[in-house]
C-alpha positions in Angstrom: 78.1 92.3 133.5 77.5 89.0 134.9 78.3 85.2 133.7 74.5 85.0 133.4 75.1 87.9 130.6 76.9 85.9 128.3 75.5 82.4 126.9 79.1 81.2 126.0 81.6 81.7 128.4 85.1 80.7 130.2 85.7 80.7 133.9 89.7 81.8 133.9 92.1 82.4 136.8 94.8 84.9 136.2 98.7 84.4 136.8 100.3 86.8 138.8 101.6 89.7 137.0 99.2 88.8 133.9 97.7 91.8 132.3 94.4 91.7 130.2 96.2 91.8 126.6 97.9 88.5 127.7 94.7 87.3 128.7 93.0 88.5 125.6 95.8 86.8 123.3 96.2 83.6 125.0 92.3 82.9 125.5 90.6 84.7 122.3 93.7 85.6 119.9 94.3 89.1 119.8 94.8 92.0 122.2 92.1 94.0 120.4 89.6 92.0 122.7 90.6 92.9 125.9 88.1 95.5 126.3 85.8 93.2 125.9 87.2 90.9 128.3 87.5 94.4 131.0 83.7 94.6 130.3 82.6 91.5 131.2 84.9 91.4 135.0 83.7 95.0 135.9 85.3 93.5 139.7 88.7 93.8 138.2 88.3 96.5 135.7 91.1 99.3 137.3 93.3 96.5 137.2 96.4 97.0 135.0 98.0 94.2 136.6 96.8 91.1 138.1 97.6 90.1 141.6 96.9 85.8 140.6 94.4 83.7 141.0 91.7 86.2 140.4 88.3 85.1 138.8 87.8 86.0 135.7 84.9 85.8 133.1 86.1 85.0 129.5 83.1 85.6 127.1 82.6 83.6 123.5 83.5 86.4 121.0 82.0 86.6 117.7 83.7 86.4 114.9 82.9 89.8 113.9 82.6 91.4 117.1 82.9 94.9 117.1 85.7 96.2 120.0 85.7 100.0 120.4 88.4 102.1 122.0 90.4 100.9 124.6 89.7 101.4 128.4 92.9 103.8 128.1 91.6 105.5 125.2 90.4 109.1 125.6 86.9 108.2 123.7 86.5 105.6 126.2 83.3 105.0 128.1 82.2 102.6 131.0 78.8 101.8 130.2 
């Protein structure tokens, strides 16, 4: 997915050693979004760990958004 994907979005650069639960919790708070978060920055998505200073796309989440399994989740799916 692409920023143009998303109407609402967040342009965020990640802090060396930041992982995408941190990112998750500080920018849309909770963890349980951070698969939505892998989705949208497929670049970065076999990243456990971030580097710094990496680009990332932070999407508006609704309210009611529905998360799935995590990307270390043996249901889990790249679509």
């Amino acid at each position: 997915m692409a920023a143009g994907d998303y109407q609402t979005f967040v342009i965020y650069a990640a802090m060396q050693d930041e992982q995408w639960d941190q990112v998750a919790l500080k920018l849309l708070g909770s963890e349980i979004y951070c698969n939505i978060l892998i989705a949208a920055n497929p670049l970065y998505n076999r990243l456990m760990r971030f580097v710094g200073g990496e680009i990332l796309i932070i999407p508006a989440v609704p309210k009611a958004a529905l998360t799935g399994p995590y990307p270390w989740s043996s249901t889990y799916q790249l679509t």
